[in-house]
N, C-alpha and C positions, 0 to 999 in steps of 0.2 A: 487612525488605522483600523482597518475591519478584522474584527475579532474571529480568532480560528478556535472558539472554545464553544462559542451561541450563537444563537443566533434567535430572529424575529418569523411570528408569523402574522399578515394581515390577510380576514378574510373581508372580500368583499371590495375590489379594485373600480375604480370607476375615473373620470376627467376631473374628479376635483378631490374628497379628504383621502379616499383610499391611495389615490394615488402618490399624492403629499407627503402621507403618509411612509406610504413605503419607500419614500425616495430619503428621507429625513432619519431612517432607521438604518438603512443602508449607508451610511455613514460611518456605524457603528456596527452593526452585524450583516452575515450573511442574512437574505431575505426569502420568505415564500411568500408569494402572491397566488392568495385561493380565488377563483371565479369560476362561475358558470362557464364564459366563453371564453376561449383563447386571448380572442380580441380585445378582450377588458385589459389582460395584463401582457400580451407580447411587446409593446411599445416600453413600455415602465422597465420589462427585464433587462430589453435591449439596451435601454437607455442605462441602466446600473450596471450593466458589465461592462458596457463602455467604456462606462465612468471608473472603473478599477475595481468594482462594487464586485458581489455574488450574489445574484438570485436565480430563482428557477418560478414558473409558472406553473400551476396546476390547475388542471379544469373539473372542478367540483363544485356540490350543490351541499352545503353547511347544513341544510334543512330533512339533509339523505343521510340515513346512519351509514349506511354501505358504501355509499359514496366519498363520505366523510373517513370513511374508517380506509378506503381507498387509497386516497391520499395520504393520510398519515404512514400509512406501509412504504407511501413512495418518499415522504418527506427521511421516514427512519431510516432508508437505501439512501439518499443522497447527501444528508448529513449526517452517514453516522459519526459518534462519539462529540457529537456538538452538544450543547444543555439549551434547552428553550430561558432564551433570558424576557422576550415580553410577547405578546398576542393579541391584537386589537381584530373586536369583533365589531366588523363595517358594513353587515350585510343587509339588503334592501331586502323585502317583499317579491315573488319573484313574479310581480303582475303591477300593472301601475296603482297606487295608492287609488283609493276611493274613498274622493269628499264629496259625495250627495248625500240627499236630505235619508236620513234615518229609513224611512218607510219606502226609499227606495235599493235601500236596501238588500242584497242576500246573502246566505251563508255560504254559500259556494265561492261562489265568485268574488268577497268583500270583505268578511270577516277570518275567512279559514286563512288567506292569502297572510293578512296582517300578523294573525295568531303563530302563522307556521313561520314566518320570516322573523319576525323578531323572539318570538318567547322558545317554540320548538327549535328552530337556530341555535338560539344561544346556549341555550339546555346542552344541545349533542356537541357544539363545539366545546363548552366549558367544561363539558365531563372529558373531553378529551386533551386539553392542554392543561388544566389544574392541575394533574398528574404530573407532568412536567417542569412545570412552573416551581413544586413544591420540592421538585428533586435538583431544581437547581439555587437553592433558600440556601444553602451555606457557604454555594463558589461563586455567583453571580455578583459580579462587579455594582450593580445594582439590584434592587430587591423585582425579585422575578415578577412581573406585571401583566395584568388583562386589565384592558379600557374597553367599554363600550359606547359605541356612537348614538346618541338619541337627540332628541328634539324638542320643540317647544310643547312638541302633543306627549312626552314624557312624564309632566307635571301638571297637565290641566288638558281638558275637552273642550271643545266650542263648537260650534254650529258646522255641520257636514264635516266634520273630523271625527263620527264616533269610533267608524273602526279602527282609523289609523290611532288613536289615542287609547285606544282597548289596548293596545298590542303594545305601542311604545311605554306605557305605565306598566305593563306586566314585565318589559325587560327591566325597566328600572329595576322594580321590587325582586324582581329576579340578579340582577348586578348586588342591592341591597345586601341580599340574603347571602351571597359567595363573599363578600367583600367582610362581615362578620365572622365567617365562617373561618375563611383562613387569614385574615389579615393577623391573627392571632397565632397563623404558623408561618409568616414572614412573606405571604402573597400580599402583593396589593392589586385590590381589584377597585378601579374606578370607573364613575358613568362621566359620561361629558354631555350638558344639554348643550346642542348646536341654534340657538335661537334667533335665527337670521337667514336670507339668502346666503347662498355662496356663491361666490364671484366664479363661474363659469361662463366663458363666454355665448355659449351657444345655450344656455338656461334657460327656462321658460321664463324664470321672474328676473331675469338678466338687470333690468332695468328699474328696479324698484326703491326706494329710499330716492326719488329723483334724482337717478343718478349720478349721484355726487360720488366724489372721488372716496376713496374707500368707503364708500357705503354698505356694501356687502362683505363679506368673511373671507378673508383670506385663506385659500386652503393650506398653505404654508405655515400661517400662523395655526392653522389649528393641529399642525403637525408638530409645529414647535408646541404650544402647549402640550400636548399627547409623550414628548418627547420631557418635559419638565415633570411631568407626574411620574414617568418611569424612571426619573432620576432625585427621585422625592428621599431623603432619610425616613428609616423605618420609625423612628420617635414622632416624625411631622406626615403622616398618608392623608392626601384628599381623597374623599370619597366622592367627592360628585363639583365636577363642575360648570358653569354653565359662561357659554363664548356669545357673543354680538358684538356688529358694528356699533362705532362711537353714539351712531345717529338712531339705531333702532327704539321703536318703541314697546315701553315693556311696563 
């Protein structure tokens, strides 16, 4: 039964975890789907009110205070007297990642994009749902939760990954630092390293691990995992975890 007390927010909707995502939490709350474009998240709404579900779409830019703060004015009109029970932050870069070699390099166009999508992101959403989150620590059926999405380049750099790995290690350490902060006032805040394709079919690396049958991540399963941490006991909180197929190498 979908809760008429809380509800979920995910930003950052897309064909494979956001979307998972929101579809796995609507289950259990009303949902907001944050995106850029409409089109990231009209399909996924349609699709959960269908389904007997609630959500709503909003088209905003996580990386924009004003924008960001936008939205929340519209999420506080459309649910009010609901409590934020979880908040998964799933937002990309808003430029295609850049793996070339170091010295090709710039700050405009390579480094700023990473920095602003994942570390400045996260910053202005987390100042804005922590708030929430901690005011609903004493009614929330589950302990009120922020996950955030990261990756292989979270924990280590490699050759034409510098800036993507600049950015995704500053969210970490930035998840790190919220997840000490309040998990001691009944937030939990966890990182999830994604260390694999994801089975999208229309993916660039679609086909990788010789496509063998579950070779790639289920985005399901990483919604169910996302979906296990927010229902973690407050005695036992993961802080960080990290997902692959059976066959990846690591």
């Amino acid at each position: 039964m979908v809760s008429n007390k809380f509800f979920a927010i995910v930003a950052g909707i897309g064909p494979a975890t956001g979307r998972s995502v929101a579809l796995r939490f609507s289950e259990s709350y009303p949902v907001v789907l944050l995106a850029r474009r409409p089109e990231s998240y009209n399909d996924v709404v349609a699709q959960i009110n269908k389904a007997g579900g609630r959500a709503i779409g909003i088209s905003a830019d996580a990386t924009d205070e004003s924008s960001l703060a936008s939205a929340f004015e519209t999420i506080k009109k459309e649910f009010e007297g609901l409590q934020l029970a979880a908040a998964i932050y799933n937002v990309r870069p808003n430029s295609r990642p850049s793996r070339k070699p170091f010295l090709q390099l710039t700050i405009s166009d390579d480094l700023e994009p990473s920095l602003i999508g994942n570390i400045r992101g996260l910053f202005i959403f987390g100042q804005k749902v922590v708030p929430l989150l901690l005011e609903s620590v004493d009614s929330s059926p589950y302990p009120p939760t922020l996950v955030v999405t990261g990756a292989t380049a979270s924990i280590r750099g490699s050759k034409n990954w510098s800036v993507i790995a600049a950015g995704k290690c500053g969210a970490r350490a930035l998840t790190q630092s919220l997840a000490r902060e309040f998990g001691p006032q009944g937030v939990h805040v966890a990182h999830a390293i994604i260390d694999g394709g994801i089975d999208v079919p229309d993916a660039e690396h679609a086909n990788r691990n010789d496509a063998t049958p579950d070779g790639k991540i289920s985005p399901y399963g990483i919604a169910e995992s996302y979906w296990n941490l927010h229902t973690q006991h407050k005695s036992a909180f993961t802080q960080e975890i990290d997902l692959r197929p059976f066959n990846e190498h690591f």
